[in-house]
C-alpha positions, 0 to 999 in steps of 0.5 A: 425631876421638876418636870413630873412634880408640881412646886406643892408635891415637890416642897413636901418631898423637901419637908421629907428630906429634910425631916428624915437627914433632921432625925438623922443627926438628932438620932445620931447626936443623941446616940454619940451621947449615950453611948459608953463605948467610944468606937460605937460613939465615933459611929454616932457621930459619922450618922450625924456628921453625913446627915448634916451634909444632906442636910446643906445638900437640901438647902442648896449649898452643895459645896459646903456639903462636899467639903463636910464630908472631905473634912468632917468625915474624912478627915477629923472622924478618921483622925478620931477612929486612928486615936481609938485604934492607936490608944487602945492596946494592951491588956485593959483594951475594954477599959480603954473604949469605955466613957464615963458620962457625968450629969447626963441630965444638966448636959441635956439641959444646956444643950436644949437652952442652945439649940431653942437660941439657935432655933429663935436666933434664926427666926430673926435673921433675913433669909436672901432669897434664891439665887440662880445657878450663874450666881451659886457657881460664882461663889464657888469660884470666888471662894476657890479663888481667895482660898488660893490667894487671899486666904491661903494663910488660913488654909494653911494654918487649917492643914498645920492644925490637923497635922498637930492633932494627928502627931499628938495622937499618935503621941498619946497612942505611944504611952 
């Protein structure tokens, strides 16, 4: 693809892509949030939470992406859409999606006063910069290997707490 774009035609494809999973997530963000019904706020956050990882998929980190989606998406997101299907039965099944949202605009607030930190907080940081492909594998690999290793702990204690979240929907679904 390199081959028929110069380096100025290929950065403003870049700023495109970028740009485009940018209002993805900010479009779905700001639809989870406004949103009165859980079920159509779960959809927000599954724009938001893919637009995310293509966004890490234009940064370069293609493996952060993957587990994005396997974790994120697959995994916490399907968990949530099972708590709505098992917690919504019975006669009030309307009143059972529905979300009261309180202070939209105090909320709002607070989340522009974190994001404009996080935005300046990196300004401030230094950017390594771009590493081969050698390198970007090996990374890959190390992460894999201390996950299995080292780290395994945290792996499990991860898998521990999602199997908690599941039996404790599956809890509240049982009332």
């Amino acid at each position: 693809m390199e081959e028929w774009l110069n380096a100025a035609q290929w950065a403003w494809v870049t700023y495109v892509v970028f740009g485009f999973f940018s209002l993805g997530t900010l479009g779905g963000a700001l639809y989870l949030f406004f949103s009165k019904n859980i079920l159509y706020g779960a959809y927000g956050l599954l724009t938001s939470l893919i637009s995310i990882a293509g966004l890490f998929l234009v940064a370069g980190a293609e493996f952060i992406a993957v587990s994005q989606i396997m974790i994120y998406v697959g995994g916490i997101l399907i968990l949530i859409l099972f708590g709505i299907m098992l917690s919504a039965k019975g006669k009030d099944r309307r009143d059972a999606l529905g979300v009261k949202n309180v202070n939209n605009l105090a909320s709002l607030l607070v989340a522009a006063l974190v994001a404009g930190g996080i935005i300046l907080y990196g300004f401030r940081l230094q950017w390594p910069a771009a590493k081969g492909v050698d390198q970007e594998i090996n990374q890959v690999r190390n992460l894999g290997m201390s996950l299995m290793t080292t780290e395994v702990l945290m792996l499990e204690m991860a898998g521990v707490l999602l199997l908690l979240v599941l039996i404790g929907a599956s809890y509240i679904a049982k009332k």
